[in-house]
MOPAC internal coordinates of N, CA, C and O (Angstrom, degrees):
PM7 1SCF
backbone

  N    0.0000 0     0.00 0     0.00 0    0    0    0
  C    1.4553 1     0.00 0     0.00 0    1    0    0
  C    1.5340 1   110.34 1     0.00 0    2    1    0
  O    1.2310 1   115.85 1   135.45 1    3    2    1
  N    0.8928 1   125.49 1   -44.55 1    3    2    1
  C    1.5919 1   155.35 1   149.63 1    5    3    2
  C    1.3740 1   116.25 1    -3.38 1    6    5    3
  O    1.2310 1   134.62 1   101.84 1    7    6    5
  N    1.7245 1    89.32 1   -78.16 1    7    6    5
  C    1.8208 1   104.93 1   159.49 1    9    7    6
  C    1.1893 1   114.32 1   -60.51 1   10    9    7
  O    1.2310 1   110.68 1   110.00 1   11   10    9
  N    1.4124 1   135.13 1   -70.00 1   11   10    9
  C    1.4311 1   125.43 1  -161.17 1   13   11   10
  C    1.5489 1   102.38 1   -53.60 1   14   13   11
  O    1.2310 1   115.49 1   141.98 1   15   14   13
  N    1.4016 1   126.16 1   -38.02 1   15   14   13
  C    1.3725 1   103.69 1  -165.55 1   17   15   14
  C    1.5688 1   104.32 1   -78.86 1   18   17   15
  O    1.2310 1   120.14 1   167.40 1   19   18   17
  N    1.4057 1   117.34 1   -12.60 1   19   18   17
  C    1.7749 1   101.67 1  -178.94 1   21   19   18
  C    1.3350 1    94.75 1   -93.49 1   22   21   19
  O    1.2310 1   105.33 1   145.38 1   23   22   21
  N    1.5068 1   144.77 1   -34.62 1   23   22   21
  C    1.1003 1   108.64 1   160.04 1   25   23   22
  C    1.5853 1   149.20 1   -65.45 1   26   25   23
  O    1.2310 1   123.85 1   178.19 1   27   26   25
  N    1.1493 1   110.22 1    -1.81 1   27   26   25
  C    1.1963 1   115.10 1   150.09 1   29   27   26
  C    1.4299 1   137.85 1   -84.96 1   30   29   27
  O    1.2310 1   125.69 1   160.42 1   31   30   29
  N    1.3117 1   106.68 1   -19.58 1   31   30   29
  C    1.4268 1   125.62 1   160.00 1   33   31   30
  C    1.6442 1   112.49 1   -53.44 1   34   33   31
  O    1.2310 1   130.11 1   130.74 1   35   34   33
  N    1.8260 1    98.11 1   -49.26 1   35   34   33
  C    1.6200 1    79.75 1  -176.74 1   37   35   34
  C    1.4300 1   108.69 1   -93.44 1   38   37   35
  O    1.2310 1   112.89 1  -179.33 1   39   38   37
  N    1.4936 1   131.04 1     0.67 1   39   38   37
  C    1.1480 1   106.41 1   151.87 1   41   39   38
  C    1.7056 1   130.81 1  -100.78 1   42   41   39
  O    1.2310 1   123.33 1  -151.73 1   43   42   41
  N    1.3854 1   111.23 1    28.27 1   43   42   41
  C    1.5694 1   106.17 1   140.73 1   45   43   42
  C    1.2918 1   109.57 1   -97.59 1   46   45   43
  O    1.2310 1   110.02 1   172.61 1   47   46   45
  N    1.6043 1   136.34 1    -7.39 1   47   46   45
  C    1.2717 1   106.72 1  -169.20 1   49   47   46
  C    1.7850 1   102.45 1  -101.04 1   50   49   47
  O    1.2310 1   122.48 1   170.27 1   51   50   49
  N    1.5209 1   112.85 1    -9.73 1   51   50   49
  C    1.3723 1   106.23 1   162.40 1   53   51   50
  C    1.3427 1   120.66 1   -70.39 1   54   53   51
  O    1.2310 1   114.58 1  -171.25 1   55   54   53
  N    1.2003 1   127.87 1     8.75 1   55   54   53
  C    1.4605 1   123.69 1  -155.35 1   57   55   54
  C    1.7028 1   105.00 1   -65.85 1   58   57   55
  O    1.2310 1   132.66 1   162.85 1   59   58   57
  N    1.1722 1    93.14 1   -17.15 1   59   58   57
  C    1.4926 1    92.14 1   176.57 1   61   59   58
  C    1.5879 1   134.27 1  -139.44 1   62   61   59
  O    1.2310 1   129.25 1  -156.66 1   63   62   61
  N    1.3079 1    99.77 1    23.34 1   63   62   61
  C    1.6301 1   141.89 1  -173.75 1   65   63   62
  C    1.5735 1   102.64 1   -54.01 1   66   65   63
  O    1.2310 1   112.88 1   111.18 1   67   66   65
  N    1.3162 1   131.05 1   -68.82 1   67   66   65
  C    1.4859 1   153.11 1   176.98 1   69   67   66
  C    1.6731 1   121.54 1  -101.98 1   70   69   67
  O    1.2310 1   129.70 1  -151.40 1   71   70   69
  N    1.3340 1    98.91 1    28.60 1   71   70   69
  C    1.7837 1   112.94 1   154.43 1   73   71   70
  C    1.6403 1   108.54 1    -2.05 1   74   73   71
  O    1.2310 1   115.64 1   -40.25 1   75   74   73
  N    0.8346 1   125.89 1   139.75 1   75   74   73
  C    1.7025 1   116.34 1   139.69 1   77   75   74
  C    1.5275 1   141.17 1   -88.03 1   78   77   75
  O    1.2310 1   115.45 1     2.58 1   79   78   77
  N    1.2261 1   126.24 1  -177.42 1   79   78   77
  C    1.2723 1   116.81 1  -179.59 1   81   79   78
  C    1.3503 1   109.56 1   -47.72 1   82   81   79
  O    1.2310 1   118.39 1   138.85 1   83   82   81
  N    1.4668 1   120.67 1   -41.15 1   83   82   81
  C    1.2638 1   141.30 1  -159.50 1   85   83   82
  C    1.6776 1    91.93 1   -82.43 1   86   85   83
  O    1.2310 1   106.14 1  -103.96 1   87   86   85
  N    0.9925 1   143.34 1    76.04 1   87   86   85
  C    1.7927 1   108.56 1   158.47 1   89   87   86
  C    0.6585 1   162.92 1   -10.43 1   90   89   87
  O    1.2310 1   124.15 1   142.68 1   91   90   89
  N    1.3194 1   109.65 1   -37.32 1   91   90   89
  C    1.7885 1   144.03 1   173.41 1   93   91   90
  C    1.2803 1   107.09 1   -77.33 1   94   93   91
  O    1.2310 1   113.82 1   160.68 1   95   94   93
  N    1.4722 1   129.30 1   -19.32 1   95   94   93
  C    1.4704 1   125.22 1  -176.27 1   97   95   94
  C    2.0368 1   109.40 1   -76.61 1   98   97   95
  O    1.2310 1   134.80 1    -9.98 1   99   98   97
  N    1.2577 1    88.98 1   170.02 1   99   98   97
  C    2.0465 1    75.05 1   173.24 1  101   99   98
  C    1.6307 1    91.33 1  -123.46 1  102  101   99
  O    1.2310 1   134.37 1   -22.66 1  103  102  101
  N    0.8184 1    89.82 1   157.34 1  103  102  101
  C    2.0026 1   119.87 1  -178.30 1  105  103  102
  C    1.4395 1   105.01 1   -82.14 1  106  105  103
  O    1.2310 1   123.62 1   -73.71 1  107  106  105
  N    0.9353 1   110.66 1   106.29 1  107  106  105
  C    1.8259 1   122.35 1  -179.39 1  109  107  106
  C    1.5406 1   105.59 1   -43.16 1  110  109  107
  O    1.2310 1   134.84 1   -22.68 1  111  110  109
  N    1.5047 1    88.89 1   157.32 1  111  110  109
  C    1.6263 1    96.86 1   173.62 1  113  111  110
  C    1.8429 1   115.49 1   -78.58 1  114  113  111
  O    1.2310 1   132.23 1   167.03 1  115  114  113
  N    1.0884 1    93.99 1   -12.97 1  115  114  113
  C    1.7165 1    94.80 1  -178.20 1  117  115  114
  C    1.7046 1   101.42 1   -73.15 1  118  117  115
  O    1.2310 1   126.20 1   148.69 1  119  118  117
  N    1.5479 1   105.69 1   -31.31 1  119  118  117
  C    1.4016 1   106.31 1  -160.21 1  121  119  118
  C    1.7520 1    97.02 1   -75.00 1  122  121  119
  O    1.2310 1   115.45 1   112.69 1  123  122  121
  N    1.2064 1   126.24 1   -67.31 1  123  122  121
  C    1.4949 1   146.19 1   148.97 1  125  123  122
  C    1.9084 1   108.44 1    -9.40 1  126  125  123
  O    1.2310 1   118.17 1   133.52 1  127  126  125
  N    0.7884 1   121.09 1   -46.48 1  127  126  125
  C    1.4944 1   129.94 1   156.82 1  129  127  126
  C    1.2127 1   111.98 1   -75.33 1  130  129  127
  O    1.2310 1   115.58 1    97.21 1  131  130  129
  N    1.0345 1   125.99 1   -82.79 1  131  130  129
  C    1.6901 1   128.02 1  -173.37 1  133  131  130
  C    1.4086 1    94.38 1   -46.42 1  134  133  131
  O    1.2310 1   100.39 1    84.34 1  135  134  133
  N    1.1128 1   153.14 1   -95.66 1  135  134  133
  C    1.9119 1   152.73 1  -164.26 1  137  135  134
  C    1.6971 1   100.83 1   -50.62 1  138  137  135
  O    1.2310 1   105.76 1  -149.22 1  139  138  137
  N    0.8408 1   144.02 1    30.78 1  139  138  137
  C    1.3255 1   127.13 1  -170.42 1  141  139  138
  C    1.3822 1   105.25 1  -113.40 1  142  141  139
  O    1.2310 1   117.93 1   148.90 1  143  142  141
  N    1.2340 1   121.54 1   -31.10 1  143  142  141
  C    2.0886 1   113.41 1   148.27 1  145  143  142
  C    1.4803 1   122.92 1   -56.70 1  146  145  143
  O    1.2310 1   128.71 1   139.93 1  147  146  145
  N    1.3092 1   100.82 1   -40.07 1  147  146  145
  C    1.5509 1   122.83 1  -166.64 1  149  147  146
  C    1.6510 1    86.62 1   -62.24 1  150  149  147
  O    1.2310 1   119.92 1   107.07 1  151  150  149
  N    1.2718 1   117.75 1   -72.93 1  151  150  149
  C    1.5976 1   128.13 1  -179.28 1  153  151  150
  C    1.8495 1    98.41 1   -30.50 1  154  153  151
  O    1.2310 1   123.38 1   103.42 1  155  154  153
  N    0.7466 1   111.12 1   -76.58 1  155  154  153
  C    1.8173 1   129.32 1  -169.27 1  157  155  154
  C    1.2971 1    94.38 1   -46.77 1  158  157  155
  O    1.2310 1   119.99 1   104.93 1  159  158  157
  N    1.4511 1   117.63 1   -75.07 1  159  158  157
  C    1.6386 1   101.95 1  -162.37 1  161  159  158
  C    1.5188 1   125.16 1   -75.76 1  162  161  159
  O    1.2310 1   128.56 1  -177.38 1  163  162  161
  N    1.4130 1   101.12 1     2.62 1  163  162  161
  C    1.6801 1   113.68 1  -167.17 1  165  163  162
  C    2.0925 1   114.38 1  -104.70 1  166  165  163
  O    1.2310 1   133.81 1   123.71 1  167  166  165
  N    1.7015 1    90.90 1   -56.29 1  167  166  165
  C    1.0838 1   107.03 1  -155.67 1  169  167  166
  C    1.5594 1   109.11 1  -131.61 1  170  169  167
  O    1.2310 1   115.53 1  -156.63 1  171  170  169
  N    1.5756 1   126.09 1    23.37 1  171  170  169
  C    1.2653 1   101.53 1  -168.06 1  173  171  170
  C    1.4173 1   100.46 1  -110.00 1  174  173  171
  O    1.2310 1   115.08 1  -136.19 1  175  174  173
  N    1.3225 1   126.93 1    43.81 1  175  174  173
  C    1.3086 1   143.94 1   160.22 1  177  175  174
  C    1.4528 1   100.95 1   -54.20 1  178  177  175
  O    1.2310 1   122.39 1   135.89 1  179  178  177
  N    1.1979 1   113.03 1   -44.11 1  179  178  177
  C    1.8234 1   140.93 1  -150.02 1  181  179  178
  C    1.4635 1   102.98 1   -88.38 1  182  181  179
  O    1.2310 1   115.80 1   -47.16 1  183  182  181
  N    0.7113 1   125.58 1   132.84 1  183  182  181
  C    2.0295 1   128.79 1  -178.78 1  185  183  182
  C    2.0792 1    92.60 1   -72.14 1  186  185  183
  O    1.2310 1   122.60 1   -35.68 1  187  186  185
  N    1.0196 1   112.63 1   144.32 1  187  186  185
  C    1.2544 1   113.02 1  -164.67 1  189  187  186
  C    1.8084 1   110.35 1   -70.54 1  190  189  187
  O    1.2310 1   130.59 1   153.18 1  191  190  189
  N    1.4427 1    97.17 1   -26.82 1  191  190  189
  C    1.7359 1    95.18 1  -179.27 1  193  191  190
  C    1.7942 1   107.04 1  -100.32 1  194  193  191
  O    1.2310 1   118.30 1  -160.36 1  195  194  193
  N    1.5475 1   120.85 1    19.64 1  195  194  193
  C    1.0467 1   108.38 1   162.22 1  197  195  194
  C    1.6380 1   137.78 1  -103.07 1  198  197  195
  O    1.2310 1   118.71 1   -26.12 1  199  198  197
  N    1.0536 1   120.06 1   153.88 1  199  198  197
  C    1.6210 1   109.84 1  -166.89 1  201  199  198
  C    1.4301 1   115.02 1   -62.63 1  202  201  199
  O    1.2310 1   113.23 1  -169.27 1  203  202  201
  N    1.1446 1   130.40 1    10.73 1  203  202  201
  C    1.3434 1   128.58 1   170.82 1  205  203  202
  C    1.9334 1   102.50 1   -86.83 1  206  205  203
  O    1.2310 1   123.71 1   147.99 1  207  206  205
  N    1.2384 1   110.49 1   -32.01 1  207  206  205
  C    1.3879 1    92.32 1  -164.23 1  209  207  206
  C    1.8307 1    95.44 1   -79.44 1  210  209  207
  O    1.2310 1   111.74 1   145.03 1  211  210  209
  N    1.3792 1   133.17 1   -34.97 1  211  210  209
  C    1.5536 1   105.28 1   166.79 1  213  211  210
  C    1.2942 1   126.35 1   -53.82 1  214  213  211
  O    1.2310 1   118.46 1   161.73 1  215  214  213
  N    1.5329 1   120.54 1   -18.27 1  215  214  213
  C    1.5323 1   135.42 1   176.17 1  217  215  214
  C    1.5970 1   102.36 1   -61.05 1  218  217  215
  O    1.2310 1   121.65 1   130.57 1  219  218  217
  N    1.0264 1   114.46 1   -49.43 1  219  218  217
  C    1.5771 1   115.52 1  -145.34 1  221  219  218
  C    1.9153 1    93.70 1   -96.02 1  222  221  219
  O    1.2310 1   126.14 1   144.81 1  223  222  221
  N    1.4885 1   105.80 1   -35.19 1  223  222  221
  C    1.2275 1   102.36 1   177.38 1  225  223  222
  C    1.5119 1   124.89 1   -78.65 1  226  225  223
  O    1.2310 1   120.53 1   160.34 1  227  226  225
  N    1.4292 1   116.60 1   -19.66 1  227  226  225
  C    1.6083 1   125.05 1   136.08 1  229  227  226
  C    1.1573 1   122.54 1   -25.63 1  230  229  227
  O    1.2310 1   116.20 1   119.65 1  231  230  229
  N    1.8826 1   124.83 1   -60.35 1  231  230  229
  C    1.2285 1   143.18 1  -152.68 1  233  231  230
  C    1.2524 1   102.47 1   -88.35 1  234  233  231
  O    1.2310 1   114.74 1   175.54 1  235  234  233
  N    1.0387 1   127.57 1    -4.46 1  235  234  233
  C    1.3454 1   133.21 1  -163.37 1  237  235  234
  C    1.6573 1   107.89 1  -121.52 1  238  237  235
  O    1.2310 1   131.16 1   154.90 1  239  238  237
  N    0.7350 1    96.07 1   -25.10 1  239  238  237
  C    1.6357 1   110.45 1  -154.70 1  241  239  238
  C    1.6227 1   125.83 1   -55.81 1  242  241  239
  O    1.2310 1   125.24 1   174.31 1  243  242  241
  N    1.7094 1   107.54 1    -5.69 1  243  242  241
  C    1.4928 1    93.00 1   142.31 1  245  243  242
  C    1.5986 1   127.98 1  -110.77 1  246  245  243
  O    1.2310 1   137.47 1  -156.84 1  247  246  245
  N    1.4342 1    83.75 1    23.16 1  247  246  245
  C    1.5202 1    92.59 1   138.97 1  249  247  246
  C    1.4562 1   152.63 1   -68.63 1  250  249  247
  O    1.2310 1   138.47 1   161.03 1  251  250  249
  N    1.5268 1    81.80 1   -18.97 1  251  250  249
  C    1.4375 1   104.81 1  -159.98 1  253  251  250
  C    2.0231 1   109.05 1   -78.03 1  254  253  251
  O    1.2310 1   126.89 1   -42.58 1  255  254  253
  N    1.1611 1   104.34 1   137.42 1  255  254  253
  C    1.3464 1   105.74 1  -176.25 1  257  255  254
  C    1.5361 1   110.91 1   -54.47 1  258  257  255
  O    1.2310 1   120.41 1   -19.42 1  259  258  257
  N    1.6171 1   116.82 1   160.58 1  259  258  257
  C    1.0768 1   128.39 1  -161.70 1  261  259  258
  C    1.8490 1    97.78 1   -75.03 1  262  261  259
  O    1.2310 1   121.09 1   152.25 1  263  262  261
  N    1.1353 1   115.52 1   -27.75 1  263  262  261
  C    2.0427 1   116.61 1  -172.44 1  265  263  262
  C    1.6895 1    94.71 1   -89.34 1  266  265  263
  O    1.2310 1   116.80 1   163.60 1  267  266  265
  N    1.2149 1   123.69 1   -16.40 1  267  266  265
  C    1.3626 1   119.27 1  -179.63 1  269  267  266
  C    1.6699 1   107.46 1   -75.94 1  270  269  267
  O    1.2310 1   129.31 1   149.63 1  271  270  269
  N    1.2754 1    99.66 1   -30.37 1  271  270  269
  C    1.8199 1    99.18 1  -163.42 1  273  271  270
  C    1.2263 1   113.69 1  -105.23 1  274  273  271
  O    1.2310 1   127.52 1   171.24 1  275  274  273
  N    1.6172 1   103.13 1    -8.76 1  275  274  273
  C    1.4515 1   115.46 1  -175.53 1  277  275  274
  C    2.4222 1   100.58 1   -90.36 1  278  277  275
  O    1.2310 1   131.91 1   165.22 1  279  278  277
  N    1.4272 1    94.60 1   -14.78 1  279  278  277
  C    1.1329 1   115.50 1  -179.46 1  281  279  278
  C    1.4907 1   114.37 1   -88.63 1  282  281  279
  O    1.2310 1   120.77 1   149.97 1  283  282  281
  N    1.2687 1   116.14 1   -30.03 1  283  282  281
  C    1.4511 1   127.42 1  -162.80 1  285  283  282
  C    2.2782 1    94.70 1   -94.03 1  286  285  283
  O    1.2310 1   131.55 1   145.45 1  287  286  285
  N    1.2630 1    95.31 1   -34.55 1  287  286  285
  C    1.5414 1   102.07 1  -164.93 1  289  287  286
  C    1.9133 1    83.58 1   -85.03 1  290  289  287
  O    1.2310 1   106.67 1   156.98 1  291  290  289
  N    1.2182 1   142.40 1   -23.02 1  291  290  289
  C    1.2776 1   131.20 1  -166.62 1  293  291  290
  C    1.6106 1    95.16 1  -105.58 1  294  293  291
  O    1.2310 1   108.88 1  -177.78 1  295  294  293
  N    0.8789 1   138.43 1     2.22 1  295  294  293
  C    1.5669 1   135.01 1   142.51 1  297  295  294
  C    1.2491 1   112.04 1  -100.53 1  298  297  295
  O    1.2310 1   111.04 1  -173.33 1  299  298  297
  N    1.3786 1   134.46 1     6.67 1  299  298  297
  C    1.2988 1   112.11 1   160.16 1  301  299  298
  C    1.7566 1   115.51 1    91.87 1  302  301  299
  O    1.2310 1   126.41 1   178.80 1  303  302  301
  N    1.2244 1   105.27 1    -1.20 1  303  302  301
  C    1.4608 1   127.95 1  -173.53 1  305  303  302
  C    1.7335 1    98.12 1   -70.65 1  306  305  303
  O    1.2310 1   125.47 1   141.87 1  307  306  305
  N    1.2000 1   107.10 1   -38.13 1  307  306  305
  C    1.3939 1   111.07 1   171.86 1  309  307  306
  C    1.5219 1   128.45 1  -164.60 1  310  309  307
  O    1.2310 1   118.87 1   -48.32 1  311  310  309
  N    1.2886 1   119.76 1   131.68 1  311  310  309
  C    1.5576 1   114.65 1   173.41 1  313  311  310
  C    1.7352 1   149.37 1   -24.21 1  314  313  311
  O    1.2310 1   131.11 1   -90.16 1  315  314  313
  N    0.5065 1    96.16 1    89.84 1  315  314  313
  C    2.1831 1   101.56 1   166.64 1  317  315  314
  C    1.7335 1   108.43 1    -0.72 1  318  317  315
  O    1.2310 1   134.13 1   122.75 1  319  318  317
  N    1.7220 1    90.28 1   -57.25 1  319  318  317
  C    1.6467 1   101.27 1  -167.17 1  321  319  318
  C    1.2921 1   100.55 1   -84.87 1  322  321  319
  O    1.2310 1   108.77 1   148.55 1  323  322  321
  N    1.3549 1   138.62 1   -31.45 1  323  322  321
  C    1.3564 1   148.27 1   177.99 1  325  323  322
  C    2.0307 1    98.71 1   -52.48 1  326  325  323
  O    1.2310 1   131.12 1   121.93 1  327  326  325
  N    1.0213 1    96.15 1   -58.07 1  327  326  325
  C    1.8591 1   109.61 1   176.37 1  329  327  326
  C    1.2797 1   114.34 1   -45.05 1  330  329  327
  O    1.2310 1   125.37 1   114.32 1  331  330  329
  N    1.7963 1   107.29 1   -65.68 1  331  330  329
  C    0.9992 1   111.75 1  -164.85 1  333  331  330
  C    2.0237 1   102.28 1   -79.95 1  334  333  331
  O    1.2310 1    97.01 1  -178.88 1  335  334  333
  N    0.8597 1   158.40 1     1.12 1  335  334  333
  C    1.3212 1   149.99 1   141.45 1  337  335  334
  C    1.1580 1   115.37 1   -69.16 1  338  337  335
  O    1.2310 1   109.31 1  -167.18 1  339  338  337
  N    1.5244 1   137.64 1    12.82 1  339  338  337
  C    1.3633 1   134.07 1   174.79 1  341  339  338
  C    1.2844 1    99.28 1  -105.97 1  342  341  339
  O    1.2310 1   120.47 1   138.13 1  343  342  341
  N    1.7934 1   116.70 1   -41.87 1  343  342  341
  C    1.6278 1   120.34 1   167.08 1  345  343  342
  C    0.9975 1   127.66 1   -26.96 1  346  345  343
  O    1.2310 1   128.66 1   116.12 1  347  346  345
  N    1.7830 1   100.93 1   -63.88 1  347  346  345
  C    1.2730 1   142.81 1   178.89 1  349  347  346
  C    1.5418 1   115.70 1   -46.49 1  350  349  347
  O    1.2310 1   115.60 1   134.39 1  351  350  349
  N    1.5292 1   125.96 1   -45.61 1  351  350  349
  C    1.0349 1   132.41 1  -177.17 1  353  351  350
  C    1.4391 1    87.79 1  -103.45 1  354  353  351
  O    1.2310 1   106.67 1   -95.14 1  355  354  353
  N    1.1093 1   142.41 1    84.86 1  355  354  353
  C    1.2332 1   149.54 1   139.71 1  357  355  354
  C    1.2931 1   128.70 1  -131.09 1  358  357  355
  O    1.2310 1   120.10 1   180.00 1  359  358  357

């Protein structure tokens, strides 16, 4: 019971974690699942619908787990080549 309710916790409180360019768009549930550790152990200092938590989850972001980014690049939240030049410069 435990789990289901914190996982649903963190996916209402990602609901707005990985915004898009667009604002008006909503952030998939894959994305909201997949980032939802990433959110917690990184960035959830940040209230989930405020603009600091895309800030901080930017800043972080090869931090970011491998299902988070593989989640974020399959919604379109961010680029392949954008990824792979952060690798690259590592």
């Amino acid at each position: 019971m435990t789990t289901i309710r914190t996982i649903l916790a963190a996916a209402l409180a990602l609901g707005t974690l990985a915004v898009s360019v667009n604002e008006a768009s909503a952030t998939s549930l894959a994305v909201k699942m997949a980032c939802a550790q990433d959110y917690y152990a990184h960035c959830s200092q940040h209230q989930p619908d405020s603009p600091g938590v895309r800030k901080c989850m930017r800043a972080v972001g090869k931090n970011l787990s491998k299902g988070c980014i593989s989640a974020l690049v399959a919604a379109g939240e961010v680029s392949k080549s954008v990824v792979e030049k952060k690798v690259a410069s590592n």
